[in-house]
N, C-alpha and C positions, 0 to 999 in steps of 0.2 A: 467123334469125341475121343480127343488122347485117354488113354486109362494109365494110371497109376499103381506099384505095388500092393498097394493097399484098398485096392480096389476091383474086385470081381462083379464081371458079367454075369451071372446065369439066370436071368431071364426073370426073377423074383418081383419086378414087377415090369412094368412096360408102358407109354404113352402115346398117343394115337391125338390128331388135329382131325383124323377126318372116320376112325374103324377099317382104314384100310392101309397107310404107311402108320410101320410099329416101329417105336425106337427103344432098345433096352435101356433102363437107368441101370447107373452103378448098384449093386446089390445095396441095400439099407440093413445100418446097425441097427436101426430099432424101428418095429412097423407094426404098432398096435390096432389091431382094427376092432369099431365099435359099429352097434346098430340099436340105431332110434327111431321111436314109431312116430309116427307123425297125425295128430290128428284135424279133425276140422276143424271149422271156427266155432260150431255148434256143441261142443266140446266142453266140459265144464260141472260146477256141482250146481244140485236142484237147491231149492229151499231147505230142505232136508237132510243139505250136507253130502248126501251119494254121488259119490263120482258119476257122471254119466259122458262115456268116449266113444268117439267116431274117430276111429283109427281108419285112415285111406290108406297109408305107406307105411311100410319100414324101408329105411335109408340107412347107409350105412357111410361110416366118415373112417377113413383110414389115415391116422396119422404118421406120417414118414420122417426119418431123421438119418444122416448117414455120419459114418465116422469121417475126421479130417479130410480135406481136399484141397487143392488147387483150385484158384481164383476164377481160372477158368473154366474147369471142370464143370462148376458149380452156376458160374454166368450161361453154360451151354445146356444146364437142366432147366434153369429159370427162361430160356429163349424155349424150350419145347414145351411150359406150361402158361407157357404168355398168354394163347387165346382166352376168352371168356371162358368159353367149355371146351374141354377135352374128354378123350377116352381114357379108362385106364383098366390093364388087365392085371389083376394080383390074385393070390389065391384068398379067399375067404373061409375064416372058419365055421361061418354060420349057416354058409350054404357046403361047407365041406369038398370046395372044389375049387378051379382057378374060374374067376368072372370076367366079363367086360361091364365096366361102368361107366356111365355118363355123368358126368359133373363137371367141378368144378377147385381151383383150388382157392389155401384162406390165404391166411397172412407166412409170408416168408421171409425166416430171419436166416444169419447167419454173424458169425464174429471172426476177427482178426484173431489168428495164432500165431501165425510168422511172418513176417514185412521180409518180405527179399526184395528185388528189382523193379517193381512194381510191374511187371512185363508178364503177368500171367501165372510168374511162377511163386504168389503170398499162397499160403497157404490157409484157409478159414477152418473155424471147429462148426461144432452146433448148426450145422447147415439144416434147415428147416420147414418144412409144410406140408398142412393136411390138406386131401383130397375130400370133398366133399360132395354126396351124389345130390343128384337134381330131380 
């Protein structure tokens, strides 16, 4: 994947089709990560009003966003999150270390910032998508 000025490698997060070839993404401007419990179907309130949970999981959803890029850049992240599920290793704050996760990703956007030649070299903003575990 060509890298650009404004684009560093170091390893902040990384993608995997299988947990054993890693591909670094371009570092991300912005990489909020959440976690939500997930619970049963048995889950729910009594007569009574009282919550009553069957928590099985907490999952956790990391949403990714990078500063500007190149068209192609950008088509060469979206080809290594194509599968259904992937891996992905970032650091989480809630486990206070770098993880591997399994999932999957959402919806990915992105927008036109600079029309050049149309040859790879447009440039997009708002490039877009959360990882979500399984």
């Amino acid at each position: 994947m060509a890298t650009t000025w404004w684009n560093t490698y170091t390893g902040l997060i990384s993608v995997s089709p299988d947990n054993v070839h890693w591909t670094v993404l371009p570092d991300p401007q912005s990489m909020p990560v959440s976690q939500q419990d997930e619970d049963s179907a048995n889950a729910g309130r009594n007569l009574a009003g009282f919550m009553i949970r069957d928590r099985v999981a907490v999952k956790e959803k990391v949403n990714i966003s990078w500063r500007p890029m190149f068209a192609s850049e950008w088509q060469s992240i979206l080809a290594l999150v194509k599968p259904q599920y992937i891996y992905v290793r970032y650091f989480s704050p809630y486990y206070g270390a770098v993880r591997t996760a399994y999932g999957y990703t959402g919806d990915k956007s992105s927008e036109m910032l600079f029309k050049a030649r149309g040859n790879g070299d447009d440039i997009l903003q708002n490039c877009k998508f959360n990882f979500i575990e399984a």
